[in-house]
gemmi code that builds the backbone of each chain (N, CA, C; Angstrom):
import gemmi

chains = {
    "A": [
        ("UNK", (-1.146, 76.208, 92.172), (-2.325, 75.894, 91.383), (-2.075, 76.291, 89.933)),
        ("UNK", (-1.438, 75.417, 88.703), (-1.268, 75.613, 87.803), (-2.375, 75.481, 86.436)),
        ("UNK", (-3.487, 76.297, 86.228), (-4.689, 76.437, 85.438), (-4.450, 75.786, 84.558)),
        ("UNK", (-2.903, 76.611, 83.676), (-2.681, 75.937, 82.194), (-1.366, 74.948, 82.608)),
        ("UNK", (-1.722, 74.134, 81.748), (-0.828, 73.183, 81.931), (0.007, 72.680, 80.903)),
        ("UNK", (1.229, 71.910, 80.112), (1.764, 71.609, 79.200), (2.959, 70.610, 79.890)),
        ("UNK", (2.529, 69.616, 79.650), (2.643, 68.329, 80.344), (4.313, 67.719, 79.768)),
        ("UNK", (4.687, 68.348, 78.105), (5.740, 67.715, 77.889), (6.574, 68.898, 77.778)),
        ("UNK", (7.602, 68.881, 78.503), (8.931, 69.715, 78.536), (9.790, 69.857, 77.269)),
        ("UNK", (9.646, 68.676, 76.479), (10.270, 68.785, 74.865), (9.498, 68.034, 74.119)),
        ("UNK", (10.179, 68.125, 72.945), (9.409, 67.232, 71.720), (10.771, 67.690, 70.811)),
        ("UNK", (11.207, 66.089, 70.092), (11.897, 66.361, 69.046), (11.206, 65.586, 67.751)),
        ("UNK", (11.266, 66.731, 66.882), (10.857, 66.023, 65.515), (11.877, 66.075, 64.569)),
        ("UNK", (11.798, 65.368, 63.662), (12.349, 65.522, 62.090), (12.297, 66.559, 61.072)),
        ("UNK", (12.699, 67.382, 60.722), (12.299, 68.005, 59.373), (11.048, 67.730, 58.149)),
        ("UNK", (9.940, 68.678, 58.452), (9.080, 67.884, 57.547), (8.210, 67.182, 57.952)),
        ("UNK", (8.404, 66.382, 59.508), (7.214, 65.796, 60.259), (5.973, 67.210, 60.701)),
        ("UNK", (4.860, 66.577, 61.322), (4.337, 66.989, 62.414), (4.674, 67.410, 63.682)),
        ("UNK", (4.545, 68.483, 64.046), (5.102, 68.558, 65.463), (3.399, 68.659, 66.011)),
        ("UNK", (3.400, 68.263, 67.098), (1.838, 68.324, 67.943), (2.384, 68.795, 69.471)),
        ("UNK", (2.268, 69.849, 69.970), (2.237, 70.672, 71.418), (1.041, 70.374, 71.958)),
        ("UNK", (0.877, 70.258, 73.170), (-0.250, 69.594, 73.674), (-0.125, 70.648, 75.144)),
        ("UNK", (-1.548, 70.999, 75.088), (-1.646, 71.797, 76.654), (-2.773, 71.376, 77.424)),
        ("UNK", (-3.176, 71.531, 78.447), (-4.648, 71.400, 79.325), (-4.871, 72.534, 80.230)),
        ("UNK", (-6.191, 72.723, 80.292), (-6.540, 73.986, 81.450), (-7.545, 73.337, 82.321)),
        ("UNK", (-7.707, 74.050, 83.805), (-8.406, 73.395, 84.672), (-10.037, 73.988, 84.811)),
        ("UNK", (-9.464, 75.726, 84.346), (-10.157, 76.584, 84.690), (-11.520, 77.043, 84.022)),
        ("UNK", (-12.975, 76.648, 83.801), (-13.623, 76.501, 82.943), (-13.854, 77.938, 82.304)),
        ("UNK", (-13.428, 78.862, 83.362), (-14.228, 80.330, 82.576), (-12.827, 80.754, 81.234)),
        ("UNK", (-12.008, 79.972, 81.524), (-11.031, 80.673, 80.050), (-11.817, 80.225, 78.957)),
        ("UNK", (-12.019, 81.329, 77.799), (-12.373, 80.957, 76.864), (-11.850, 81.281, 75.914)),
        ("UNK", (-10.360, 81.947, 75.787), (-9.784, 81.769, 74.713), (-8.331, 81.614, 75.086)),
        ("UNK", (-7.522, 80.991, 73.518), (-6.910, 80.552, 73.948), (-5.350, 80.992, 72.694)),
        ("UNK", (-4.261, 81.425, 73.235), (-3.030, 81.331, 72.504), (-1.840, 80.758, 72.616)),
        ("UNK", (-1.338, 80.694, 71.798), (0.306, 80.249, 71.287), (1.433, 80.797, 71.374)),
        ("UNK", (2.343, 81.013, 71.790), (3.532, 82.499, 71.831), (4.252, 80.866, 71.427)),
        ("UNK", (5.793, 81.939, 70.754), (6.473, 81.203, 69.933), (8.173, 82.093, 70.907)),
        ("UNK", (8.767, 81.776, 71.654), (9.636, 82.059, 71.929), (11.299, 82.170, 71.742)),
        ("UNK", (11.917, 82.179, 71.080), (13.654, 82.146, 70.795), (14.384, 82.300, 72.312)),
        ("UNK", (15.399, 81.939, 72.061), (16.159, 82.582, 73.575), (16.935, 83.928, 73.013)),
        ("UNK", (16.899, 84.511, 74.394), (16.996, 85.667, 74.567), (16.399, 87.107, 74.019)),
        ("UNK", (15.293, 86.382, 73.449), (14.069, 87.428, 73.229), (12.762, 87.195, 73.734)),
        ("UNK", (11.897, 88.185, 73.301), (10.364, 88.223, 74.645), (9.726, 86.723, 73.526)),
        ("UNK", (8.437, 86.603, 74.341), (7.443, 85.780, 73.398), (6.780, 86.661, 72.446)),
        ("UNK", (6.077, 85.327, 71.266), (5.842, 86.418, 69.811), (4.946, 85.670, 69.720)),
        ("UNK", (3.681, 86.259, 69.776), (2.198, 85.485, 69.075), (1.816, 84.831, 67.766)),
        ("UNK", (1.895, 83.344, 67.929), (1.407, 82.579, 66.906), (0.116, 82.678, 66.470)),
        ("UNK", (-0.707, 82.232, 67.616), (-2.166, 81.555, 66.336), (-2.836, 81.719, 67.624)),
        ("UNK", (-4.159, 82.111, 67.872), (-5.275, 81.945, 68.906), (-6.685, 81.342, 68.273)),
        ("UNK", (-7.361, 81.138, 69.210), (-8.546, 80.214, 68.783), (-9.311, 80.722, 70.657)),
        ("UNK", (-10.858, 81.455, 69.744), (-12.060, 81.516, 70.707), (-12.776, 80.153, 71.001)),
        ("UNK", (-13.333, 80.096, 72.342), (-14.008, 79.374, 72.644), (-15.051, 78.358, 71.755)),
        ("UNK", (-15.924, 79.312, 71.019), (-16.631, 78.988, 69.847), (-16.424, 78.114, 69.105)),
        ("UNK", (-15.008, 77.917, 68.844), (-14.481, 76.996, 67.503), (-13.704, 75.979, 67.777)),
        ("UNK", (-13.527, 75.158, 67.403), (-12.815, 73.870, 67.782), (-11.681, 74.055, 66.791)),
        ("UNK", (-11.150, 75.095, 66.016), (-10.271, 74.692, 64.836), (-9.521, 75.713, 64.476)),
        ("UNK", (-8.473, 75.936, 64.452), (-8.525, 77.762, 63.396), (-6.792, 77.097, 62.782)),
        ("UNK", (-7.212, 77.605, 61.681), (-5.607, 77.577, 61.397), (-4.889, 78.853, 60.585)),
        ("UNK", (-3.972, 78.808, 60.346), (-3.119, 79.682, 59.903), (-1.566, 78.959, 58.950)),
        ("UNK", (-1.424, 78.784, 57.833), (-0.697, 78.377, 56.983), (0.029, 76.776, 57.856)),
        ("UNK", (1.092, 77.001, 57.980), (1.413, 75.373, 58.827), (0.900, 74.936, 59.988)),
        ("UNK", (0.413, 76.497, 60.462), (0.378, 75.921, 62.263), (-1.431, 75.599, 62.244)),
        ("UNK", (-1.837, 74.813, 62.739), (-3.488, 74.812, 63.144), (-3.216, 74.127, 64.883)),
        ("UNK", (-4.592, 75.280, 65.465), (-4.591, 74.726, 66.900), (-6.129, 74.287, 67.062)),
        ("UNK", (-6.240, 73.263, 67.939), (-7.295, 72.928, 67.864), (-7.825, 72.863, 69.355)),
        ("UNK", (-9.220, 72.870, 69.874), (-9.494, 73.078, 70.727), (-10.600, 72.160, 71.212)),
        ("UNK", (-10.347, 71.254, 72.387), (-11.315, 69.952, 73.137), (-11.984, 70.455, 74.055)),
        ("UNK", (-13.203, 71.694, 74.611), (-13.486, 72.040, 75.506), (-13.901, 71.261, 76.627)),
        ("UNK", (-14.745, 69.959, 75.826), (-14.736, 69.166, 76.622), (-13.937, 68.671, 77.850)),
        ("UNK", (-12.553, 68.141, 77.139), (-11.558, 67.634, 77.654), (-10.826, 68.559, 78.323)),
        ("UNK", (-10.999, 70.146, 78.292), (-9.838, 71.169, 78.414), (-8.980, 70.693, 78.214)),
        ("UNK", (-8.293, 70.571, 76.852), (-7.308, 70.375, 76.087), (-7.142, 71.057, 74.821)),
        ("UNK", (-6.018, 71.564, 74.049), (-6.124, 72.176, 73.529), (-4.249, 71.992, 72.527)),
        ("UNK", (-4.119, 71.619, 71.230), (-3.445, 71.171, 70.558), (-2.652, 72.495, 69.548)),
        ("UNK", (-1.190, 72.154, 68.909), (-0.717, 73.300, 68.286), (0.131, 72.031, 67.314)),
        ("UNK", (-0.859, 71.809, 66.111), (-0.142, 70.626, 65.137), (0.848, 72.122, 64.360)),
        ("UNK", (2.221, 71.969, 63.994), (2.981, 72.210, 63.068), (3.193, 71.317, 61.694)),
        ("UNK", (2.741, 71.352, 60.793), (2.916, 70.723, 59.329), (3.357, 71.799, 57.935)),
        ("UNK", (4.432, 71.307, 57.609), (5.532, 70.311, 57.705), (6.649, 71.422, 59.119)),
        ("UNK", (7.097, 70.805, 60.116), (8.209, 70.621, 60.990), (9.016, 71.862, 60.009)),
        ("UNK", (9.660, 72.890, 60.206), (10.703, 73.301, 59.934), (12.219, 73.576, 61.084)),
        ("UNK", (13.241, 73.276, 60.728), (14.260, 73.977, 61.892), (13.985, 75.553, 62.549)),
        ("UNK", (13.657, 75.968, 61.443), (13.575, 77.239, 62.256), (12.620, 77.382, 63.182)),
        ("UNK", (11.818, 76.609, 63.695), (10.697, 76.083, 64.210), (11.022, 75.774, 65.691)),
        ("UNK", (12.602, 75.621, 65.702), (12.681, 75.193, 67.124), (12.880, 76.353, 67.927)),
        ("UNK", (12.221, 76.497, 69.225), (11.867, 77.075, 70.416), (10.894, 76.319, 71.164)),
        ("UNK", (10.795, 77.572, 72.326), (9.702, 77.672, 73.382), (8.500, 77.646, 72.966)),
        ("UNK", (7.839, 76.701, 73.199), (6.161, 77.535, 72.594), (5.450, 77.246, 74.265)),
        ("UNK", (4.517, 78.298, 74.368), (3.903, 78.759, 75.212), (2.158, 78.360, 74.883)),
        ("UNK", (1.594, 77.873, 75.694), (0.567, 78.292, 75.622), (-0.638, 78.795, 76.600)),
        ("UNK", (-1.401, 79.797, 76.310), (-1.989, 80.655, 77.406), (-3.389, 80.829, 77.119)),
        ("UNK", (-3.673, 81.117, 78.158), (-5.708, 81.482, 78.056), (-5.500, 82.800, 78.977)),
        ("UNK", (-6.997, 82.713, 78.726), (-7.416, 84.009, 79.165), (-9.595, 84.004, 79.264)),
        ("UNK", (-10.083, 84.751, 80.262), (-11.048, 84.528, 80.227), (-12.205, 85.900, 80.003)),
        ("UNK", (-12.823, 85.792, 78.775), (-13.232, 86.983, 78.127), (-14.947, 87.353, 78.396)),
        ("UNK", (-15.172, 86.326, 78.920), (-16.595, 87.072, 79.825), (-16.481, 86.995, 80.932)),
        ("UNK", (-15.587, 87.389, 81.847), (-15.386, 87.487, 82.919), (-14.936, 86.475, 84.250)),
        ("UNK", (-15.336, 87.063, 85.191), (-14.300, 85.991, 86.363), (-13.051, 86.846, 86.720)),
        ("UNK", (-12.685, 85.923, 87.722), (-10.993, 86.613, 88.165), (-9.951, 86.163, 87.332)),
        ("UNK", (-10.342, 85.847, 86.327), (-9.324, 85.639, 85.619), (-9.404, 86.377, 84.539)),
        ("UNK", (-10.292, 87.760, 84.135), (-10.685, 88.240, 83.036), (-9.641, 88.798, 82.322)),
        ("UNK", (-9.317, 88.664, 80.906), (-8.115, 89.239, 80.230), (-6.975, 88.534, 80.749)),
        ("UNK", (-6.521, 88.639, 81.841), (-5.438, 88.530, 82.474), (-4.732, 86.816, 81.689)),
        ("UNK", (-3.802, 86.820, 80.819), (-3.297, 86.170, 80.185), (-2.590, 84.759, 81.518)),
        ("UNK", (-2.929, 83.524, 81.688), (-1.716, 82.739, 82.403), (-1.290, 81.876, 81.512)),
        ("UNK", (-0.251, 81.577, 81.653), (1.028, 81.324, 80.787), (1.054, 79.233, 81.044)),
        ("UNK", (1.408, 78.560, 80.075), (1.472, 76.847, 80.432), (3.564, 77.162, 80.785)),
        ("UNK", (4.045, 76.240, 81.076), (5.198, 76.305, 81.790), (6.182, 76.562, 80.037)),
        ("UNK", (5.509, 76.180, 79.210), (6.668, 75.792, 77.651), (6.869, 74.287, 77.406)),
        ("UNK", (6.758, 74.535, 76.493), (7.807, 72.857, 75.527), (8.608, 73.599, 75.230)),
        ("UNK", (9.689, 72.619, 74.988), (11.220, 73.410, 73.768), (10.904, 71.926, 72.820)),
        ("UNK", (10.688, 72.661, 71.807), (10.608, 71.963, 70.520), (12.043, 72.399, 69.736)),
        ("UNK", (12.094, 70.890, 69.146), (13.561, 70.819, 68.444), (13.412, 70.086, 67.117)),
        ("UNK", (13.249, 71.081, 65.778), (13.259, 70.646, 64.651), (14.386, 69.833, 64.250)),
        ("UNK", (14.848, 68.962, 63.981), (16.277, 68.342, 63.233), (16.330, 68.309, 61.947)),
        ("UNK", (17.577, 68.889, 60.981), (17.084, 68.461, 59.623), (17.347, 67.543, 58.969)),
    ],
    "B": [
        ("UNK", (7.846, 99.552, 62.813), (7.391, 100.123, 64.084), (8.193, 99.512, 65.576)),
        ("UNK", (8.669, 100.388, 66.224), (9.318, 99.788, 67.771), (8.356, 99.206, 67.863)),
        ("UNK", (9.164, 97.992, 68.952), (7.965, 97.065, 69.459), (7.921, 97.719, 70.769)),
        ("UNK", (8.045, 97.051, 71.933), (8.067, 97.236, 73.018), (9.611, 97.086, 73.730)),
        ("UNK", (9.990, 98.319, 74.074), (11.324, 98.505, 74.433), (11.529, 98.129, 76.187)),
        ("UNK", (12.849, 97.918, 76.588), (13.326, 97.523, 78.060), (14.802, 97.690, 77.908)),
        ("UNK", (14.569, 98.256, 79.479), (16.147, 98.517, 79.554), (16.117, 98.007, 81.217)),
        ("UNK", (17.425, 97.688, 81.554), (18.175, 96.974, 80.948), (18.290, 95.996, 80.604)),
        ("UNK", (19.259, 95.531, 79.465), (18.975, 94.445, 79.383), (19.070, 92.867, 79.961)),
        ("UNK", (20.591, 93.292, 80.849), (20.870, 92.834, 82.124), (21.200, 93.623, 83.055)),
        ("UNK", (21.160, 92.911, 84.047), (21.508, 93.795, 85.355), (21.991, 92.784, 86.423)),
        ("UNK", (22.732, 93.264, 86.945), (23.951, 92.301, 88.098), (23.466, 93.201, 89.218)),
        ("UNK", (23.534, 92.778, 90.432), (23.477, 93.655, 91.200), (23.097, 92.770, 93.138)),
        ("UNK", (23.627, 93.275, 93.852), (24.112, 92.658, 95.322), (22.659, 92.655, 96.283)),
        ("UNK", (22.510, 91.667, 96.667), (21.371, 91.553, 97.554), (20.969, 93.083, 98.237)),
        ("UNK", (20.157, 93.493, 98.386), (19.737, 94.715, 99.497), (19.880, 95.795, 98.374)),
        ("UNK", (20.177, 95.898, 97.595), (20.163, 96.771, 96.576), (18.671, 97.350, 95.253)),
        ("UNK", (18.601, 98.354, 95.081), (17.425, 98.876, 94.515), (17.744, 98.716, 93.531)),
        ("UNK", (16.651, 98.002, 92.096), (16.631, 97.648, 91.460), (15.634, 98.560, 90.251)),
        ("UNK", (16.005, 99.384, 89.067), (14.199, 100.327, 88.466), (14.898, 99.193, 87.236)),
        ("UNK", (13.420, 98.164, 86.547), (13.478, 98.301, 85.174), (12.645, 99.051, 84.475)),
        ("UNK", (12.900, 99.387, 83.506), (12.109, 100.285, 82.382), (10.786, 99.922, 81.358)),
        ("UNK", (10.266, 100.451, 80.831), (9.646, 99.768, 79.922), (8.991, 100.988, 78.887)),
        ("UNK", (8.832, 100.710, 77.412), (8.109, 101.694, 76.554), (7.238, 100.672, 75.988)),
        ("UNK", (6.008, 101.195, 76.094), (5.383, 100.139, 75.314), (5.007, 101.002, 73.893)),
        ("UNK", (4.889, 100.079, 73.061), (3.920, 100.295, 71.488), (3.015, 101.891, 71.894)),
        ("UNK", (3.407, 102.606, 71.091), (2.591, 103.758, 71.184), (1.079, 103.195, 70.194)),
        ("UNK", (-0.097, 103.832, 71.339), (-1.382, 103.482, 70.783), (-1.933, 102.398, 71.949)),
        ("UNK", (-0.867, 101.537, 72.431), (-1.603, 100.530, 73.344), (-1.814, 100.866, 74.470)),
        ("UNK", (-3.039, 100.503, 74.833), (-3.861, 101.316, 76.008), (-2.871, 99.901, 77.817)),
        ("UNK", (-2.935, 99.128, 77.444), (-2.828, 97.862, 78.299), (-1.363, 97.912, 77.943)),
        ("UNK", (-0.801, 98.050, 79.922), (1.099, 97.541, 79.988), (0.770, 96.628, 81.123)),
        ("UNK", (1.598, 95.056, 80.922), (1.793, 94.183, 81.655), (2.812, 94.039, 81.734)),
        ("UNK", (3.277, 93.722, 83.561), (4.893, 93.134, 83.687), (4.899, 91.405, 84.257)),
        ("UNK", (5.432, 91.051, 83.303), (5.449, 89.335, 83.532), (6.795, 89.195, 84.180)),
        ("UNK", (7.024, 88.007, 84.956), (8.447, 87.471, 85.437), (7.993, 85.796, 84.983)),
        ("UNK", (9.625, 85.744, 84.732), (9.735, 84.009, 83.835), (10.956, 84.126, 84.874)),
        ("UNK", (10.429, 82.904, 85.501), (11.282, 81.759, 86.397), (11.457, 80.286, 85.848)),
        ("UNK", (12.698, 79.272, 86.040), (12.193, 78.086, 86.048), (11.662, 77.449, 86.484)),
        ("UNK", (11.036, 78.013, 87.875), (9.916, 77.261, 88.855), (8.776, 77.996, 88.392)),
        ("UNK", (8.533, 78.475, 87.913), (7.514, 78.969, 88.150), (6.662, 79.531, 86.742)),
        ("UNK", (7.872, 79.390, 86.081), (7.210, 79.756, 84.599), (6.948, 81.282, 84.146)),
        ("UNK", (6.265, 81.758, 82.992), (5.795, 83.093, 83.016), (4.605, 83.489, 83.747)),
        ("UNK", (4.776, 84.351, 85.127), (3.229, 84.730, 85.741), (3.472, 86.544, 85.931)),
        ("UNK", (2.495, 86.781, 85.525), (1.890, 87.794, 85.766), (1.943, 88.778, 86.892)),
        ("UNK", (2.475, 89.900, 86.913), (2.867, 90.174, 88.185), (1.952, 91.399, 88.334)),
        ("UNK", (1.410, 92.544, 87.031), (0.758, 93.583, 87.393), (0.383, 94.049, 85.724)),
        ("UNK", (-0.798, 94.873, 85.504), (-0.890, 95.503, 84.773), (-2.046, 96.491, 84.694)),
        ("UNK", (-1.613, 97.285, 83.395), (-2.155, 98.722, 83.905), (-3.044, 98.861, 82.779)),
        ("UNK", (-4.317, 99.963, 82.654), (-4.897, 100.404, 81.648), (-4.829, 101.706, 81.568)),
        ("UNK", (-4.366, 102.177, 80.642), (-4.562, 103.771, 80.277), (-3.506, 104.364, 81.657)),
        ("UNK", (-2.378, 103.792, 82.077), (-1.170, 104.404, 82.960), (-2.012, 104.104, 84.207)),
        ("UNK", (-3.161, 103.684, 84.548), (-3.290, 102.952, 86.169), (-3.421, 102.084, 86.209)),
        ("UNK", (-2.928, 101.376, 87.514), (-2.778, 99.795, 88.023), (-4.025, 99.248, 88.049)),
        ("UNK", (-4.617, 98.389, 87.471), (-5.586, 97.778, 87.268), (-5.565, 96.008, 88.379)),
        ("UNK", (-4.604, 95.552, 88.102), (-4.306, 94.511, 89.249), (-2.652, 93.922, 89.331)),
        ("UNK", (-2.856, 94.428, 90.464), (-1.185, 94.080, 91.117), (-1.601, 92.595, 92.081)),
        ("UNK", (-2.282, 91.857, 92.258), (-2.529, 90.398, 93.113), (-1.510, 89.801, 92.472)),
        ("UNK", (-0.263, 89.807, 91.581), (0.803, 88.984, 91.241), (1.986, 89.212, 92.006)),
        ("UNK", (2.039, 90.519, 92.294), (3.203, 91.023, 92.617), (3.412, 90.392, 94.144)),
        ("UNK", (4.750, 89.979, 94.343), (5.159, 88.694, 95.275), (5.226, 89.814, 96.594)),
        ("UNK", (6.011, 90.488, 96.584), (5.462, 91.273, 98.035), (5.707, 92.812, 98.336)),
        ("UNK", (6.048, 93.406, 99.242), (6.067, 94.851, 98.915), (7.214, 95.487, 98.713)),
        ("UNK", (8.122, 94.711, 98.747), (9.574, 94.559, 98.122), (9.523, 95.760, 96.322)),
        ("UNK", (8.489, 95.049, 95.741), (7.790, 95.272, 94.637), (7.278, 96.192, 94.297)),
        ("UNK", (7.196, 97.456, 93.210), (6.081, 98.497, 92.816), (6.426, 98.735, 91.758)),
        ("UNK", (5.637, 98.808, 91.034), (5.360, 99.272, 89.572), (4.367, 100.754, 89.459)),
        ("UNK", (4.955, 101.559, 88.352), (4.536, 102.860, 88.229), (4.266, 103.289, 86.381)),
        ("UNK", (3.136, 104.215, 86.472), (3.527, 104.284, 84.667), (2.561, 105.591, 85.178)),
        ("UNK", (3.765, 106.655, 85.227), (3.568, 107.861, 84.798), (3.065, 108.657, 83.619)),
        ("UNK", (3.099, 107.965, 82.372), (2.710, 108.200, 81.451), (2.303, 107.156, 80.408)),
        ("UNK", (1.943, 107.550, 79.248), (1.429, 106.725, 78.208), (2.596, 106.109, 77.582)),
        ("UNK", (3.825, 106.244, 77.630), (4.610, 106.078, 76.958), (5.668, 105.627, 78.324)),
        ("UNK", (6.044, 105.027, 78.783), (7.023, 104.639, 80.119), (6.016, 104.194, 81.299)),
        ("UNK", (7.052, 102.933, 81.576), (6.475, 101.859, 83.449), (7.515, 101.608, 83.619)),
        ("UNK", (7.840, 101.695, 85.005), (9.371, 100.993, 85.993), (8.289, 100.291, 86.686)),
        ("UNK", (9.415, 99.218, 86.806), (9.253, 97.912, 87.771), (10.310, 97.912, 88.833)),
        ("UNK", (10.061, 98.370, 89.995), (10.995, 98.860, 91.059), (11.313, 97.749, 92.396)),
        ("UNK", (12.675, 97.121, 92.606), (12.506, 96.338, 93.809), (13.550, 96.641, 94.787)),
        ("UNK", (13.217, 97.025, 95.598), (14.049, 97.382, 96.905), (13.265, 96.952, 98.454)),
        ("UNK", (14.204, 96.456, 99.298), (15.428, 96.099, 98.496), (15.678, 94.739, 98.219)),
        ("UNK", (16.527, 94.555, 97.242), (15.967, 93.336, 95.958), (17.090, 92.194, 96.966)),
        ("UNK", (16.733, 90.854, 96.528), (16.875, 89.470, 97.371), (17.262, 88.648, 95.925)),
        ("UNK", (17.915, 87.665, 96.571), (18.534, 86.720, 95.463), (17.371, 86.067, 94.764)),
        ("UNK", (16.350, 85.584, 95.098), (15.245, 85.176, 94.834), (14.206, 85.618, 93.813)),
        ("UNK", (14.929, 86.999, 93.777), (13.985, 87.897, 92.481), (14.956, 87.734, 91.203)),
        ("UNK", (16.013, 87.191, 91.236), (16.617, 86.586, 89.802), (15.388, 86.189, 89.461)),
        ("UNK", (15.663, 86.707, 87.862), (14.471, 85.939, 87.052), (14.823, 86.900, 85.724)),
        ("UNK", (14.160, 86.343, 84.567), (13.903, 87.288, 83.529), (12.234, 87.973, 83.540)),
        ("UNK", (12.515, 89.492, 83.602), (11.048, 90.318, 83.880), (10.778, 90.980, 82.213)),
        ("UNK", (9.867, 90.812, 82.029), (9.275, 90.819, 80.735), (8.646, 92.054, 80.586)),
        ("UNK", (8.029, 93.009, 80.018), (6.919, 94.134, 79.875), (6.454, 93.495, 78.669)),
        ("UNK", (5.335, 93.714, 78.340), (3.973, 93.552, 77.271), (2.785, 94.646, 76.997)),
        ("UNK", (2.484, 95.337, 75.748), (1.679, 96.165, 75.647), (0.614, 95.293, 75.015)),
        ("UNK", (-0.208, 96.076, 74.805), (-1.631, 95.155, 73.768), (-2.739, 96.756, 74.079)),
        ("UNK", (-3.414, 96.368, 72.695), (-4.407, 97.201, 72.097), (-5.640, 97.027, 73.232)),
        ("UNK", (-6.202, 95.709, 73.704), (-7.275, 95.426, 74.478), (-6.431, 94.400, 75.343)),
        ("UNK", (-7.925, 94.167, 76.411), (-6.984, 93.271, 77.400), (-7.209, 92.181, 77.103)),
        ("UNK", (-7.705, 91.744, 76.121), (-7.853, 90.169, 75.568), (-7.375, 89.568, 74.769)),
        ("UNK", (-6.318, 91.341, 73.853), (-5.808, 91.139, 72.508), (-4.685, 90.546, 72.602)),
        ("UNK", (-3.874, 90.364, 71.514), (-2.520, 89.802, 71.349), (-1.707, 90.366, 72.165)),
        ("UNK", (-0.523, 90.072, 72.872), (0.331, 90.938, 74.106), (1.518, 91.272, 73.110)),
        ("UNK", (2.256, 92.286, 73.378), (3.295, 91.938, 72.221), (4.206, 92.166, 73.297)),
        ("UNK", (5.603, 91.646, 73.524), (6.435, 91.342, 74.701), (7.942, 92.246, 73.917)),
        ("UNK", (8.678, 93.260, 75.050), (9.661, 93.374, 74.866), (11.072, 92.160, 74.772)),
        ("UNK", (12.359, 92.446, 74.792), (13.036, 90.990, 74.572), (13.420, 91.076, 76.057)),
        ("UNK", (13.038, 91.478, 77.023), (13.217, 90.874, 78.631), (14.416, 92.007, 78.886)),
        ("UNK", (14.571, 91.658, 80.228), (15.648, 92.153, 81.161), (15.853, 91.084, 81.775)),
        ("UNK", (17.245, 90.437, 82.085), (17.306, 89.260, 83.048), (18.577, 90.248, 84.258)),
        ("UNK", (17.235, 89.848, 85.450), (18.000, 90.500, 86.083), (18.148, 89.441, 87.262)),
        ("UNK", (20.318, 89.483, 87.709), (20.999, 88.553, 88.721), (21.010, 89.409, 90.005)),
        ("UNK", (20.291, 88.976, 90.812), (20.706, 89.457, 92.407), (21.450, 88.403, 92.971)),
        ("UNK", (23.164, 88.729, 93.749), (24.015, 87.931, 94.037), (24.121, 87.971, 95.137)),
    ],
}
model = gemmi.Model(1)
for chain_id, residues in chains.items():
    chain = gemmi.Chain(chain_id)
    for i, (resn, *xyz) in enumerate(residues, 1):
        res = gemmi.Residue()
        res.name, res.seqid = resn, gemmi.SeqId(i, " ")
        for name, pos in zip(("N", "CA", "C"), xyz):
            atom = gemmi.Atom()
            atom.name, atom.element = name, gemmi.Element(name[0])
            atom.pos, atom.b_iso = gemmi.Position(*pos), 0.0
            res.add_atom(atom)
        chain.add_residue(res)
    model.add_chain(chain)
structure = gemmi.Structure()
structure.add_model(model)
structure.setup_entities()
């Protein structure tokens, strides 16, 4: 039973494009939601989160956006850099409670691949 | 500031054999989680603690498995005796609250042969 979901295994962009990560959750009580940014052979490193509340948050290139409706939930990169390529993760968590409270579950990853 | 430390960083080691990984988390963070990243299975959640007690172990795959955090500062993740099947890279994570940002050591990948 996979809650979070992340449907594409890669994405290659260009240097300078958009990159767009795309995730879905099943589970209605998550209400917030993050980004981990992974390298190989090191742990995950927290990008950008976004509460339930808001449909939008950004932070210099990265903005994630959030479809509660749809449980879907987006990680646009503008402009694409190389150093950009990894794992990105994305995870919820559910902050007024349920069995899922706090307890972070993880989407499987994209490997995103900047080219320059 | 250390982040969140693990040792080892690999580990080789023969079916039926006892397995301790380590972990220091961020001094100050009340919350230690131990994640395992599989390719089946992705990063899940196997146990974590508040203030050095187990708060929920329902991840941990079976009793093969135990996790301990004697103190504020150190958790082993203990498997005996360990099976080819527990290959995986095992992760530790501290965080300030349990909702907050996790901050992740760089793993232990550990081979049972």
């Amino acid at each position: 039973d996979q809650q979070v979901k992340q449907n594409s295994p890669s994405l290659s962009v260009q240097e300078g494009r958009i990159s767009i990560l795309n995730c879905d959750y099943t589970n209605s009580m998550f209400d917030y939601f993050l980004w981990y940014k992974k390298y190989p052979a090191e742990g995950p490193t927290f990008l950008i989160s976004i509460s339930s509340i808001k449909d939008k948050n950004e932070d210099g290139r990265f903005t994630v956006f959030l479809n509660k409706s749809a449980k879907h939930l987006s990680l646009h990169i503008v402009p694409s850099q190389p150093g950009d390529s990894a794992v990105y993760f994305c995870a919820a968590s559910a902050r007024a409670g349920g069995t899922s409270y706090g307890k972070l579950t993880f989407g499987q990853g994209t490997i995103l691949t900047v080219h320059p | 500031d250390a982040g969140v430390i693990q040792s080892p960083r690999h580990e080789v080691t023969e079916m039926g054999q006892e397995v301790t990984l380590r972990c220091k988390p961020i001094s100050g963070h009340d919350y230690l989680f131990w994640y395992r990243q599989t390719m089946m299975r992705g990063l899940e959640l196997l146990i974590y603690f508040n203030n050095n007690v187990p708060i929920d172990d329902s991840g941990m795959p079976e009793d093969r498995f135990s996790a301990k955090m004697p103190n504020a500062s150190f958790s082993t993740l203990k498997i005996q005796p360990s099976e080819p099947r527990d290959s995986a890279v095992y992760f530790c994570a501290s965080s300030q609250r349990i909702t907050g940002e996790l901050f992740f050591g760089e793993g232990s990948r550990l081979t049972v042969l």
